[in-house]
C-alpha positions as CSV (number, residue, x, y, z in Angstrom):
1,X,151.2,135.3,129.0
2,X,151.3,131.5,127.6
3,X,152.7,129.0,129.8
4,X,156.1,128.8,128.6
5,X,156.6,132.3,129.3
6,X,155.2,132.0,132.8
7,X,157.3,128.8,133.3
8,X,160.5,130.7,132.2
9,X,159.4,134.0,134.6
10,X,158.9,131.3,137.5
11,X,162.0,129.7,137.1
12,X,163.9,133.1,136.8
13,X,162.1,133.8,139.9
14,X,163.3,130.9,141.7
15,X,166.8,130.8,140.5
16,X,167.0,134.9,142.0
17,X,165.6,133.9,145.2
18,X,168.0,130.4,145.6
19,X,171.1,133.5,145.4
20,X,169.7,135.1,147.9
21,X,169.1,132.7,150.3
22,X,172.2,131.3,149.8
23,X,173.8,134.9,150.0
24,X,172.3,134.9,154.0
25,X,174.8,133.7,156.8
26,X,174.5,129.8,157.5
27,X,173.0,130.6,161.0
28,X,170.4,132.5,159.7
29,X,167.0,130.6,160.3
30,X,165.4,131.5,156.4
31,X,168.7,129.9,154.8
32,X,168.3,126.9,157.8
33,X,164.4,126.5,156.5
34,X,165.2,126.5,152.8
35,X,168.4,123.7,153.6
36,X,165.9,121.4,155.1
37,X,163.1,121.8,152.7
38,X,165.8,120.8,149.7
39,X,166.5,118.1,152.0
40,X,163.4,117.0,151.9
41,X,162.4,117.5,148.2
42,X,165.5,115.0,147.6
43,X,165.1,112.3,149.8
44,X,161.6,112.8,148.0
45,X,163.3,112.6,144.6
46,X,165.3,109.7,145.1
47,X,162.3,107.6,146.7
48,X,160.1,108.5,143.3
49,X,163.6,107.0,141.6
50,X,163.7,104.1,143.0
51,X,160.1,103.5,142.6
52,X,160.3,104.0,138.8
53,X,163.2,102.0,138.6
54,X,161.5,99.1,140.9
55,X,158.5,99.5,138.5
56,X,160.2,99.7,135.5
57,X,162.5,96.5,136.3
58,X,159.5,94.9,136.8
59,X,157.8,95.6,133.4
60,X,159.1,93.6,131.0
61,X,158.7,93.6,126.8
């Protein structure tokens, strides 16, 4: 399998298992875990944003 193929299995994979979690009652503690790590990966994502925007306001032509 090349690595667009795997890439496209993975993110099948991912999408499936996102319904699922989200298909658990709020109080159970596997949805509770998965809320806080997408917490976490966006508070990541919009701290690499504003560093590329800080870097990238810096750079100039």
């Amino acid at each position: 399998m090349d690595v667009k193929g795997w890439a496209i299995t993975a993110g099948i994979g991912a999408a499936a298992g996102a319904v699922a979690i989200l298909m658990m009652p709020r109080n159970n503690p596997t949805r509770r875990l998965a809320a806080k790590a997408a917490n976490k990966m966006e508070d990541v994502a919009w701290k690499v944003g504003d560093t590329i925007s800080a870097k990238m306001d810096d750079f100039e032509l």
